[in-house]
C-alpha positions in Angstrom: 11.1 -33.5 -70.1 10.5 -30.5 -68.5 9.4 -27.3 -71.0 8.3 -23.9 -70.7 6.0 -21.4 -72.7 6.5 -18.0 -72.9 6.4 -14.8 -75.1 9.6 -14.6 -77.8 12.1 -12.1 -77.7 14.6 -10.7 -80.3 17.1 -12.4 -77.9 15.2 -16.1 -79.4 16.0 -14.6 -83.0 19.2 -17.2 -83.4 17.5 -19.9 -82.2 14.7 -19.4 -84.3 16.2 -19.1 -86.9 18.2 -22.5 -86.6 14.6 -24.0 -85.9 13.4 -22.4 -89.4 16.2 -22.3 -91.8 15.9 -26.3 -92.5 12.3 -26.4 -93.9 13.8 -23.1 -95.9 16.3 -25.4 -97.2 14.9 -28.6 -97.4 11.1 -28.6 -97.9 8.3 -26.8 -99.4 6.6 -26.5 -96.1 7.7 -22.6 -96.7 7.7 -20.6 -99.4 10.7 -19.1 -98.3 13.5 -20.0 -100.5 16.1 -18.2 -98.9 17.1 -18.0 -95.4 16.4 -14.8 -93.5 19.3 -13.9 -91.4 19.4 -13.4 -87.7 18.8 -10.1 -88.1 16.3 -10.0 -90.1 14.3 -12.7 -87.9 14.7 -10.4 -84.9 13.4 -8.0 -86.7 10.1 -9.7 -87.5 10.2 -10.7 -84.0 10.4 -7.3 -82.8 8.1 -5.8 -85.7 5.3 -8.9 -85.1 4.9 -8.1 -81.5 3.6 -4.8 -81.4 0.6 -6.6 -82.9 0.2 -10.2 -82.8 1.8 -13.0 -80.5 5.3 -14.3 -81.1 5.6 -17.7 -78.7 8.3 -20.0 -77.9 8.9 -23.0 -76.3 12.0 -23.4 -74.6 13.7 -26.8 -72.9 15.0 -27.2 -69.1 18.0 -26.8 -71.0 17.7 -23.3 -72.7 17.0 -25.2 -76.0 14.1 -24.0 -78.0 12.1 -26.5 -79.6 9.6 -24.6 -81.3 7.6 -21.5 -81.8 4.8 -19.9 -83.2 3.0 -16.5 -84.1 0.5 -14.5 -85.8 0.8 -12.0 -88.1 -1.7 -9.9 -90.9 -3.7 -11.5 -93.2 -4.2 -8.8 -95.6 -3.8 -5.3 -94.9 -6.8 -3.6 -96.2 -8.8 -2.3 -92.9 -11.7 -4.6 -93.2 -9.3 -7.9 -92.5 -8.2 -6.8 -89.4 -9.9 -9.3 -87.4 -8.0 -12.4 -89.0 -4.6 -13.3 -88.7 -2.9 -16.1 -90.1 -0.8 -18.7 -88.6 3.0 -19.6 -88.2 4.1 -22.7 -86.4 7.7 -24.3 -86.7 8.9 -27.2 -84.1 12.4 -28.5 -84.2 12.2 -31.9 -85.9 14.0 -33.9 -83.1 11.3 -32.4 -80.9 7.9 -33.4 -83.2 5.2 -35.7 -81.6 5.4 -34.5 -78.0 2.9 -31.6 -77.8 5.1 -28.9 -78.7 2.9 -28.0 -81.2 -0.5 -28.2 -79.7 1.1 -26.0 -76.4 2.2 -24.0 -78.1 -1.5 -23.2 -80.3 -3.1 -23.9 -77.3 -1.7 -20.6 -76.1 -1.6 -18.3 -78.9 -5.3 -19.1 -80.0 -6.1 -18.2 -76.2 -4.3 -14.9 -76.5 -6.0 -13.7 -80.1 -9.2 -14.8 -78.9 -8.7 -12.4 -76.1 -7.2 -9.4 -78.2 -10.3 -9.7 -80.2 -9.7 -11.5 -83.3 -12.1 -13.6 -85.0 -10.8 -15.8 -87.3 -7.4 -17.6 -87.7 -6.0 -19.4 -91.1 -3.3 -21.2 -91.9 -1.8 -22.4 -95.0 -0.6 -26.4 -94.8 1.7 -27.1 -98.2 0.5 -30.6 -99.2 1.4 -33.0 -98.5 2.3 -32.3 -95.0 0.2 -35.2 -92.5 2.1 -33.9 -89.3 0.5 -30.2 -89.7 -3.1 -31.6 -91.3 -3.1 -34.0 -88.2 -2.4 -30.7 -85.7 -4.7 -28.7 -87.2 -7.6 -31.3 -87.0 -6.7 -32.0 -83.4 -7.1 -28.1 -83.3 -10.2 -27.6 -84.4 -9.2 -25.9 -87.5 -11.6 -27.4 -91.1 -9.9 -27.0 -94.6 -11.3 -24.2 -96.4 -10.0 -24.8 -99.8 -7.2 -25.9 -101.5 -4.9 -23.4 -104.2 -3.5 -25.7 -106.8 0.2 -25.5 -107.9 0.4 -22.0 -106.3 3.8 -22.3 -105.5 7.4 -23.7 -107.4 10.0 -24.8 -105.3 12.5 -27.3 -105.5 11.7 -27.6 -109.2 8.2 -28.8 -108.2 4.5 -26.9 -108.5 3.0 -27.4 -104.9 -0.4 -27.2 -103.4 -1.5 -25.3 -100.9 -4.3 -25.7 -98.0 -6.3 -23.4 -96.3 -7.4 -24.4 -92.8 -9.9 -22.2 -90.8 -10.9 -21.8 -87.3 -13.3 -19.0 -85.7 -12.0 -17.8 -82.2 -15.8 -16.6 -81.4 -19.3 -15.4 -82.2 -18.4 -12.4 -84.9 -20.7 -9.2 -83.9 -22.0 -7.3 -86.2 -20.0 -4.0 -84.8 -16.7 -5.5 -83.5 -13.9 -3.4 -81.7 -10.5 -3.2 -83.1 -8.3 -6.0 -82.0 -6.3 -4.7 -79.0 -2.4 -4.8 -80.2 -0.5 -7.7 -78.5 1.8 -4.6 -76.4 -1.1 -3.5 -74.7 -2.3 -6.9 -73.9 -2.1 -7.6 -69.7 0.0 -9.8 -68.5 -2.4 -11.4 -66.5 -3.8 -13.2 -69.9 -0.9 -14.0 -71.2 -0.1 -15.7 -67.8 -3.6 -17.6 -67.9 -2.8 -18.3 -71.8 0.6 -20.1 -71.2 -1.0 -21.4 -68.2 -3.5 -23.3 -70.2 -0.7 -24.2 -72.9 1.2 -25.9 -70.2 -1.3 -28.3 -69.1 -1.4 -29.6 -72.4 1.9 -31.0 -71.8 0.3 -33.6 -69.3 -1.6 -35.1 -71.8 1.1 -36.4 -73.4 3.3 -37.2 -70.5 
């Protein structure tokens, strides 16, 4: 099957949104509990990428069958080198790299904009995003007991970590993802792709 990376749009805001909405409704694997419309996902689209990567994955077909993105941590100044980590993949389109593309990519592209460290938060249990992150490189940090109450259950939450590179003891701001240059992200979704051919 023949797919492509590339950077999201607020044109991708329906489709991401029908890729989303299910583990809004369904699972715990978001906190969300109530959809975001279209709007207010191209909005977030729009919003993210002034700052941070917003990536999709899209089908021969026009299809998209997953994304992901960064976003802020925290917001006090001295954070502004971590991000943490969103990635949703259409569940008819799970076990066939979509996932580990589409990481391979964005981790490439923070790296390069000068962030240090990524985190992600896995709601347990949740083996299909434990097992990505591990392939990843990503260790679990620590885990937040009954944090969350959803679907009239208390829910754990994991903290996975992964460093993007040697932290200096003077670090530059993170350059914003709009004034990243093309050229990377071409050599970023270039490297993403090639992960497809180890699963094909």
């Amino acid at each position: 099957m023949e797919r492509q990376l590339r950077v999201a749009t607020t044109d991708d805001a329906a489709a991401i949104r029908e890729i989303y909405v299910p583990y809004v409704e369904t699972t715990a694997i978001t906190f969300e509990v109530d959809p975001p419309t279209t709007a207010a996902v191209a909005d977030r689209i729009q919003t993210g990428l002034e700052t941070y990567p917003w990536l999709v994955c899209e089908a021969a077909n026009g299809q998209l069958l997953g994304y992901a993105a960064a976003s802020q941590l925290r917001s006090k100044a001295a954070f502004q080198w971590s991000v943490e980590l969103s990635i949703y993949v259409d569940r008819d389109a799970q076990g066939n790299g979509v996932g580990t593309a589409l990481y391979t990519t964005l981790l490439e592209i923070l790296a390069e904009q000068g962030f240090y460290n990524t985190y992600v938060a896995i709601t347990l249990p949740n083996e299909a995003s434990v097992s990505l992150h591990e392939r990843m490189g990503f260790e679990s940090v620590g885990t937040f007991p009954g944090v969350g109450h959803k679907h009239g259950e208390w829910h754990d939450v994991q903290w996975w970590a992964k460093t993007l590179g040697q932290r200096p003891s003077e670090p530059d701001p993170p350059t914003p993802f709009e004034k990243v240059e093309q050229t990377v992200i071409d050599r970023a979704i270039e490297s993403g792709q090639a992960r497809f051919e180890e699963v094909n």
